[in-house]
C-alpha positions in Angstrom: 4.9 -14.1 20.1 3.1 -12.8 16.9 2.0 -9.3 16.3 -1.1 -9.2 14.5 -1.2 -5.6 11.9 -4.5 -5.0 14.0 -2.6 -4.8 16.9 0.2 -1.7 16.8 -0.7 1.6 16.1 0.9 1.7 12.7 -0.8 -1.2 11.6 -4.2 0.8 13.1 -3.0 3.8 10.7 -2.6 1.9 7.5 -5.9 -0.6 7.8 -7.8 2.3 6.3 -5.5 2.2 3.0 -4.7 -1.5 2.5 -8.4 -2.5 2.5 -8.3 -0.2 -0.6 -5.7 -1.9 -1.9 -6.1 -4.1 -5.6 -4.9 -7.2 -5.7 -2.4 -6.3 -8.5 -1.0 -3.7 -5.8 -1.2 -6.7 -3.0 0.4 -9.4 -5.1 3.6 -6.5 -5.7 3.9 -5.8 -2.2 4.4 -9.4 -1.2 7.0 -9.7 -3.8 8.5 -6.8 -3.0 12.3 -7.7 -2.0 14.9 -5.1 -0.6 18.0 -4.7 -2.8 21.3 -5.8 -1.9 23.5 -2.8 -1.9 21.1 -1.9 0.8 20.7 -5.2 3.0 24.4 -5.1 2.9 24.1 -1.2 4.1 21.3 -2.6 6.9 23.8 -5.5 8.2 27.0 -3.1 8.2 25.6 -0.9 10.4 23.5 -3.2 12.4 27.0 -5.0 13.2 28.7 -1.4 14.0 25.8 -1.3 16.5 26.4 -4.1 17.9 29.8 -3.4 18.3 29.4 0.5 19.5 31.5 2.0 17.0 28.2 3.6 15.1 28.8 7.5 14.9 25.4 9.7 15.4 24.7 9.7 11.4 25.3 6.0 11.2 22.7 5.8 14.1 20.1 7.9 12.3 20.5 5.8 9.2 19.8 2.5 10.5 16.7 4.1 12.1 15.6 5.2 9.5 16.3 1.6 7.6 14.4 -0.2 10.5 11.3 2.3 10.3 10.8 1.6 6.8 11.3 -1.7 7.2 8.4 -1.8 9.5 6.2 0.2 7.5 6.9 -2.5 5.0 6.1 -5.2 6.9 3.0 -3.8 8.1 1.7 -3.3 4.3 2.8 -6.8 3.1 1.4 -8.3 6.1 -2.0 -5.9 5.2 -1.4 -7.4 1.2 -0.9 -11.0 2.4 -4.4 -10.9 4.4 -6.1 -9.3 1.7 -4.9 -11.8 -1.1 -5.9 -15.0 1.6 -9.0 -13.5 1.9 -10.3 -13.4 -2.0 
């Protein structure tokens, strides 16, 4: 199942800001790729979660890493809509 942006509250929140965006901004976004040190951060502690041995900080960490993550998403998936559009 897809999730349109239009559809989650976050995607609701930042509608008002990417149909703002330039398509220089847009074309960044989509381009935008996470660096390794930190995917390697993101898989290390998504593997301590799935074996239970995260401690509380761990925990908050990889929140915080899949929050962004989504907030991310959301604006390139806002960028990629606004450069199939022109």
């Amino acid at each position: 199942m897809t999730i349109s942006p239009e559809s989650t509250a976050l995607g609701r929140l930042l509608r008002p800001m990417s149909q703002r965006m330039s398509r220089e901004l847009a074309r960044e976004l989509v381009s935008l790729k996470v660096e390794e040190d930190t995917q390697q951060r993101y898989e290390y502690l998504a593997s301590g979660r799935r074996e239970g041995t995260l401690t509380a900080d761990e925990e908050a960490e990889l929140q915080d890493l899949v929050q962004v993550n989504s907030v991310l998403s959301m604006l390139k998936a806002e960028a990629r809509l606004l450069l199939a559009a022109a």
